[in-house]
C-alpha positions as CSV (number, residue, x, y, z in Angstrom):
1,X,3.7,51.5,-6.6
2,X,3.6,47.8,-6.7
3,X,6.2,45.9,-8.7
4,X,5.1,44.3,-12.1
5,X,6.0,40.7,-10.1
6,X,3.4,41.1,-7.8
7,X,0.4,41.3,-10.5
8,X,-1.8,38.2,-10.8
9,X,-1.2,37.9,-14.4
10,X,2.8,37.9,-13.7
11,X,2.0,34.7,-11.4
12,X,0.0,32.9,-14.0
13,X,1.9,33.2,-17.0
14,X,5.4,32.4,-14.7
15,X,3.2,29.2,-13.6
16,X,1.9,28.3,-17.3
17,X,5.7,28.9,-18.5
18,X,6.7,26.8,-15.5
19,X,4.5,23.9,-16.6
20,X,5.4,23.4,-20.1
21,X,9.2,23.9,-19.8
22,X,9.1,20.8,-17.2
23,X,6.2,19.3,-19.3
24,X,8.5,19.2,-22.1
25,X,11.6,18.5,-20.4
26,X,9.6,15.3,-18.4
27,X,8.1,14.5,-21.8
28,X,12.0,14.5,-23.8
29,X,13.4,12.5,-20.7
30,X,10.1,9.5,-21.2
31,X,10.9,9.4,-25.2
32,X,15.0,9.3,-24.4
33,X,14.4,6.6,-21.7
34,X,11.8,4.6,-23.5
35,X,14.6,2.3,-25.2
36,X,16.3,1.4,-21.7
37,X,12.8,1.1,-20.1
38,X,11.8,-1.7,-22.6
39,X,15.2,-3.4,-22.3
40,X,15.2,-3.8,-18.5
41,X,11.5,-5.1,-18.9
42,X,12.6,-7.3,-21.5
43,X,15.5,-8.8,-19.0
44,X,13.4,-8.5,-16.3
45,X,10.8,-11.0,-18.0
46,X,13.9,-13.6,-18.9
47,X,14.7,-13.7,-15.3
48,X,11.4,-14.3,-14.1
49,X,10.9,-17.2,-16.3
50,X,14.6,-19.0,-16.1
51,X,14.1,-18.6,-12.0
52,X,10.6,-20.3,-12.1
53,X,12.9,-23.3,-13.6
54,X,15.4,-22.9,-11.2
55,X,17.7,-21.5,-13.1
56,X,19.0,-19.0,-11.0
57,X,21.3,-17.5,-8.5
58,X,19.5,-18.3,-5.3
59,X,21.7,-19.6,-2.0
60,X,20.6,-21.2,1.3
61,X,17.8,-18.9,1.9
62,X,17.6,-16.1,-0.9
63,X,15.8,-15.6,-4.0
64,X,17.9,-14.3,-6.6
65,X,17.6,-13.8,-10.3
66,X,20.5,-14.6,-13.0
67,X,22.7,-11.5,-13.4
68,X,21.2,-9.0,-16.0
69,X,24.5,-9.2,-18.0
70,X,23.9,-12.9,-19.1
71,X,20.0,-13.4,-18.7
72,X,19.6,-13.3,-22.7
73,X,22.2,-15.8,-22.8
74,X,20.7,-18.1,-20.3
75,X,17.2,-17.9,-21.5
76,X,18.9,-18.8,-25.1
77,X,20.4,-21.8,-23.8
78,X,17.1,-22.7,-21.7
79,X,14.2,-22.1,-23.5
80,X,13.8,-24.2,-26.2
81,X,10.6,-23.1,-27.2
82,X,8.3,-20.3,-27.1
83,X,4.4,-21.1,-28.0
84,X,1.4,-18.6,-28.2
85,X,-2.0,-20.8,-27.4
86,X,-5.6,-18.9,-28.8
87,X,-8.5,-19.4,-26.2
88,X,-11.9,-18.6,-26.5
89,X,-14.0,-19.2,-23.9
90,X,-11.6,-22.2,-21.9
91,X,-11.2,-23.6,-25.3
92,X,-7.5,-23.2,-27.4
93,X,-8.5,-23.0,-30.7
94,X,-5.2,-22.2,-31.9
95,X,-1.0,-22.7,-31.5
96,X,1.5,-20.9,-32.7
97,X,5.0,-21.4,-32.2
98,X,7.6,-18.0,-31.5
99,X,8.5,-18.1,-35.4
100,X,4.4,-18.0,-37.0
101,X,3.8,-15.7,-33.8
102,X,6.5,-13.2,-34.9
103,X,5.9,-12.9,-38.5
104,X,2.0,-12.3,-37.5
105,X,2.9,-9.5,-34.4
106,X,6.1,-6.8,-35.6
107,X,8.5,-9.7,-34.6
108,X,7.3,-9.5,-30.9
109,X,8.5,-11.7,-29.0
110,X,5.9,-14.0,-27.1
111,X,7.3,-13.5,-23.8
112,X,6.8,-9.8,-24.2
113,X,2.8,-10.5,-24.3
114,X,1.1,-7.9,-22.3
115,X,-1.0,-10.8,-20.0
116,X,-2.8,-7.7,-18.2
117,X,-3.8,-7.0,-21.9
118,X,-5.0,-10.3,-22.6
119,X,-6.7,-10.8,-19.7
120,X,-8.9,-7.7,-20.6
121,X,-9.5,-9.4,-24.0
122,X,-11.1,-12.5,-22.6
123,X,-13.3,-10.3,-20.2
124,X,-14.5,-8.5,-23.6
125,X,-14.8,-11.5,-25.8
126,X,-11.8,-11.6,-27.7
127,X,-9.4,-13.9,-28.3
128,X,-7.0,-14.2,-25.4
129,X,-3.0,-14.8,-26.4
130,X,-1.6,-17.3,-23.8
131,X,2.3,-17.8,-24.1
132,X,3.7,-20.8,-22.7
133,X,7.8,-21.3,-22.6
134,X,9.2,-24.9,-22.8
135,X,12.9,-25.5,-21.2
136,X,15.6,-28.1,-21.0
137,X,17.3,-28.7,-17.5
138,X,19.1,-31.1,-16.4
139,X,17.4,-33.5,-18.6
140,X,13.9,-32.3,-17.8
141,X,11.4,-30.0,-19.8
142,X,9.7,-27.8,-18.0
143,X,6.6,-25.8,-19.4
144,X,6.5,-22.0,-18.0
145,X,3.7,-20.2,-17.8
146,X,2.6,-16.6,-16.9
147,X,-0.1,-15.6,-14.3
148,X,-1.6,-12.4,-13.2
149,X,-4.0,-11.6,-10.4
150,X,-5.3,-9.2,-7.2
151,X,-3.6,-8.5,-4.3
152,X,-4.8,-6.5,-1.3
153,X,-4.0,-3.2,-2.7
154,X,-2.8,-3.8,-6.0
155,X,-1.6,-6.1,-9.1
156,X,0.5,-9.2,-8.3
157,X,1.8,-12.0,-11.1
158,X,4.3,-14.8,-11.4
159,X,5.5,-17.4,-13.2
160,X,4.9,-21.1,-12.8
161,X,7.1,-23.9,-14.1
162,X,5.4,-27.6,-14.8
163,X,6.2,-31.2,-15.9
164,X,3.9,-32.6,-18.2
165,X,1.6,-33.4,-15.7
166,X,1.4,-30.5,-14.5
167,X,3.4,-30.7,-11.1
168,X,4.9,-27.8,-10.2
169,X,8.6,-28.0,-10.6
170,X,9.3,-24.3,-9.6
171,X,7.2,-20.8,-9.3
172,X,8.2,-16.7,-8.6
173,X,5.6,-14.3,-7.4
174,X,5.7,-10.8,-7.3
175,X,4.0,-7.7,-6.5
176,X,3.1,-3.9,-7.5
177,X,2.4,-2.9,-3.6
178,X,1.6,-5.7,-1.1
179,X,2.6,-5.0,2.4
180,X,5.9,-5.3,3.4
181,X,6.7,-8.1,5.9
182,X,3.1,-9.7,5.0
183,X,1.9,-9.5,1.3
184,X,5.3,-8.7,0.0
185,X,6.8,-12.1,1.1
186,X,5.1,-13.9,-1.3
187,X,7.7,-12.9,-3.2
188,X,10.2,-14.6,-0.4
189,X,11.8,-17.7,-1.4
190,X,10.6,-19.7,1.6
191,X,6.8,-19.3,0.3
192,X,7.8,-19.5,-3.7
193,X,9.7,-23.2,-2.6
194,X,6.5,-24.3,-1.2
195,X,5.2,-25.0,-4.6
196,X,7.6,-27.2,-5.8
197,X,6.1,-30.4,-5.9
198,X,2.4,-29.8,-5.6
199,X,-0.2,-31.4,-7.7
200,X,-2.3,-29.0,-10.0
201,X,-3.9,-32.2,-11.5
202,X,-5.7,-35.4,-10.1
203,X,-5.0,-38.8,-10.9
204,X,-8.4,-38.9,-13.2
205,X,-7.4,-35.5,-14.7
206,X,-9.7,-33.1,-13.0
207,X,-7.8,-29.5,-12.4
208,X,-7.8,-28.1,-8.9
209,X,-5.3,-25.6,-8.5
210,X,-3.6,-24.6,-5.2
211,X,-5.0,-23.1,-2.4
212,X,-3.3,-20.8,0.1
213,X,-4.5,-21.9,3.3
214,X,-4.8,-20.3,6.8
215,X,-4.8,-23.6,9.0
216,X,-3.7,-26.0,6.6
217,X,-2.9,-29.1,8.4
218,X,0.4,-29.7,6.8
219,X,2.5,-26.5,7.5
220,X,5.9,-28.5,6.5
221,X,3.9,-28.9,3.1
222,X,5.2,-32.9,3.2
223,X,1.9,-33.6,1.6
224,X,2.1,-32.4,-1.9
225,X,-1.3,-34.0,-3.0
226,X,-3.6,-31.7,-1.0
227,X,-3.6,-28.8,-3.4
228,X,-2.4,-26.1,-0.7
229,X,0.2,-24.5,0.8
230,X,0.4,-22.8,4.0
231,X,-0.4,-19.6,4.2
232,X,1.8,-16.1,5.1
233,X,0.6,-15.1,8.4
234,X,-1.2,-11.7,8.3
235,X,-1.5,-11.9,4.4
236,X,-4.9,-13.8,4.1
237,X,-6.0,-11.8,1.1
238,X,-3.0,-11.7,-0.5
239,X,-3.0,-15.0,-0.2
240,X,-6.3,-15.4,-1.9
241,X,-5.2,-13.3,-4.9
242,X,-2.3,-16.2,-5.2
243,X,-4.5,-18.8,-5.4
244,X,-7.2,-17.5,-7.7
245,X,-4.3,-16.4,-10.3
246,X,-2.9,-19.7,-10.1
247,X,-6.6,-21.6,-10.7
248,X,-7.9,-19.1,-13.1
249,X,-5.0,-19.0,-15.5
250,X,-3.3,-21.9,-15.2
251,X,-6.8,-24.1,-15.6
252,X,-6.5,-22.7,-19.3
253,X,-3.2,-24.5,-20.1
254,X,-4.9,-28.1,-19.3
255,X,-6.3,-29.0,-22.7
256,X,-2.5,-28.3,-24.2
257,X,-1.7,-31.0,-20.8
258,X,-3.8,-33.3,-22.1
259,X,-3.1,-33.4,-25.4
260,X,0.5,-34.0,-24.8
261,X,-0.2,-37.6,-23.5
262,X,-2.2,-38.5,-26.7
């Protein structure tokens, strides 16, 4: 006589048990872990933007972020301002500074703006949020700005830092799942210190951007008037996602550019 264990109905209801004590248990740990999720985003974000201005932590050859423990601190001290631009089509129609934006959003902060989000909104027709983080270093003001794009296999972003003329005074890339030793190094200092330097603008005010280029001509990136930087061997797509993100988004901050110099 065969044990009550063995039955097929034993084995589904075990399994259906199964699956909603760890259903419930995954689903308690998500909602306890939610708060410390959001705050190590929310730090996370800080970094990203004081390291685009060079405030950071980095040494001779390594890229590395302020300590968690006094990035609210720093970004306090740094940013002086946080702005929220409205674009329709490539056209702001509207600025808000962190203050108006706050009262109008649950006192969300605008460098907590979901750019995946609003990126999704321009492709639907809406209004597409743009925040834009001004700092004081040193004397300078640099103008931050976030950026989102394609890799080879999946999402990559960054941050890029800009004078008024939009030269690039600093930048940090990252990744959700480039390859290492190829796609991941854009997130290596030697290829985020390229930037520094290069031209988004010409003279006469027309915006070109920065290509990654396999074969550039000037691999010690001496020339920063030629609107590219030398490629990562072996990361030619990669590559491509960089420099699409960087003409695509940051071509909608030039009408804020220019209207700084009237």
């Amino acid at each position: 006589m065969s044990k009550k264990t063995d039955s097929n109905s034993y084995t589904m209801i075990f399994a259906v048990v199964m699956v909603l004590i760890v259903g419930s248990l995954l689903a308690f740990l998500a909602s306890s872990l939610k708060p410390n999720i959001k705050e190590n985003e929310r730090i996370e974000k800080q970094q990203n933007i004081l390291y685009a201005m060079g405030v950071n932590e980095n040494d001779e050859s390594s890229a590395t972020f302020v300590d968690t423990s006094v990035a609210g601190e720093e970004f306090s001290k740094f940013i002086t301002e946080q702005l929220v631009l409205e674009v329709e089509g490539n056209k702001i129609t509207k600025q808000q500074n962190r203050t108006e934006y706050m009262e109008n959003n649950n006192k969300q902060e605008p460098y907590l703006i979901d750019v995946k989000k609003q990126q999704a909104n321009a492709k639907a027709g809406k209004v597409r949020k743009l925040p834009l983080f001004v700092g004081e270093k040193d004397g300078k003001t640099f103008y931050v700005a976030p950026i989102r794009g394609k890799g080879l296999w999946d999402a990559i972003w960054g941050y890029v830092a800009m004078n008024e003329n939009m030269i690039i005074q600093g930048a940090y890339f990252d990744h959700k799942g480039e390859t290492p030793g190829l796609g991941a190094n854009i997130k290596q200092r030697y290829f985020m210190d390229d930037f520094i330097g290069e031209h988004l603008m010409t003279d006469s005010g027309e915006f070109k951007g920065i290509t990654v280029a396999k074969g550039n001509n000037d691999p010690k990136n001496d020339d920063k008037t030629d609107y590219e930087v030398d490629a990562i061997a072996g990361a030619t797509i990669t590559g491509d996602g960089v420099s699409a993100m960087i003409k695509k988004d940051l071509s909608l901050y030039v009408p804020y550019f220019k209207n700084l110099k009237k």
